[in-house]
N, C-alpha and C positions, 0 to 999 in steps of 0.2 A: 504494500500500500504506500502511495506516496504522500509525503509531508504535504500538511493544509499548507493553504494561504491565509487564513484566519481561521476563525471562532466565533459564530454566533453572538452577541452582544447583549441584545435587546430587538423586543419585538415592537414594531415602532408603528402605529396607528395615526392616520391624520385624520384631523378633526378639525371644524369650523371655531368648538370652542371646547377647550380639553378639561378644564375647568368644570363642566356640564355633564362630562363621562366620568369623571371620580369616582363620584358614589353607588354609580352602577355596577364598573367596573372591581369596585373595591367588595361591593356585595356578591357577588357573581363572585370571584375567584378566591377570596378570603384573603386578604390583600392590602396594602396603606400604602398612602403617597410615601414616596422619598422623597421626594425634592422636586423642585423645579429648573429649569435653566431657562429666565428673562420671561417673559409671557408667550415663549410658542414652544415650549417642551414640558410634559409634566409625569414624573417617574415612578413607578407603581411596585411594590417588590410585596414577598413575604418576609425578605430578612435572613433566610437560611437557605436560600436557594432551591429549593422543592419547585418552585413558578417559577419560568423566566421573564424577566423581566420587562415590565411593559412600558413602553412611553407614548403618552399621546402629543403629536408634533399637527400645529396650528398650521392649518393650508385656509385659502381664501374661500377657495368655491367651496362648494358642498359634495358630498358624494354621488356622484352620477354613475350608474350600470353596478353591475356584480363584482365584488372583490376577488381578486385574483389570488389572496393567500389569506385566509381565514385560520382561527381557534375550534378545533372541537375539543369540548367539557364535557368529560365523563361526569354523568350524575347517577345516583341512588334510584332514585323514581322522576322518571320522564314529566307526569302528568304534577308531578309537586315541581318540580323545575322551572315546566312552561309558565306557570301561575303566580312564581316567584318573580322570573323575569318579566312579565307582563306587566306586576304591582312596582317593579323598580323603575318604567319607562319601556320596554323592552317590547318588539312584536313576533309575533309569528310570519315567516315568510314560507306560504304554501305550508302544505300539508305534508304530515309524517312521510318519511319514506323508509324502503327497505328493500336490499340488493343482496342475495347471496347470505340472509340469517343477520344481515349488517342492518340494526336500525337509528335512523336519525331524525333531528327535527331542526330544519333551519328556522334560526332567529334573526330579530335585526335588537342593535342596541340603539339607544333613544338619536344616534346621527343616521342609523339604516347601516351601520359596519355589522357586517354576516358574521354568523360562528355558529357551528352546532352543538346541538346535546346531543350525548348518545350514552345509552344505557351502559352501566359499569358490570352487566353481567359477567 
């Protein structure tokens, strides 16, 4: 195997206002700010490395079309999940799906950035 050229960092998220996804994001993964860097970076960790680390980086326009690289979150119970997310800001996009015994449910978080749940069986 040949030597990287890096290492992964942070998972870096644009958002119109990062600020806005804190608390969502901080409920949804079990999670707290770290820091900021100036008003267009805002840094999310668990502190022991379990999460990687997430930052949301302040873009102009708003989200247009489907994400290209999204989060799936292993949850406990699906229909507790959805209900969770919902009550944080959070929507359902489309209905459950299932491919090969694989089940998921895409969400949007309150900017429309995709990620799924999928059962922890």
């Amino acid at each position: 195997m040949s030597r990287s050229i890096g290492r992964a960092r942070w998972i870096v998220i644009d958002s119109v206002d990062p600020d806005r996804l804190v608390p969502f994001w901080c409920a949804m993964l079990g999670v707290e700010r770290a820091g900021a860097f100036g008003d267009d970076y805002v840094l999310l960790t668990d502190g022991d490395g379990a999460v990687p680390p997430i930052a949301f980086q302040r873009v102009p326009e708003a989200k247009r079309g489907k994400n290209r690289v999204h989060l799936d979150i292993t949850v406990d119970d699906m229909g507790e999940a959805v209900a969770r997310v919902e009550d944080l800001g959070g929507e359902r996009i489309g209905e459950r799906r299932e491919m090969d015994g694989y089940r998921w449910q895409v969400m949007g978080d309150p900017e429309g950035n995709e990620f799924c749940l999928v059962p922890g069986e």
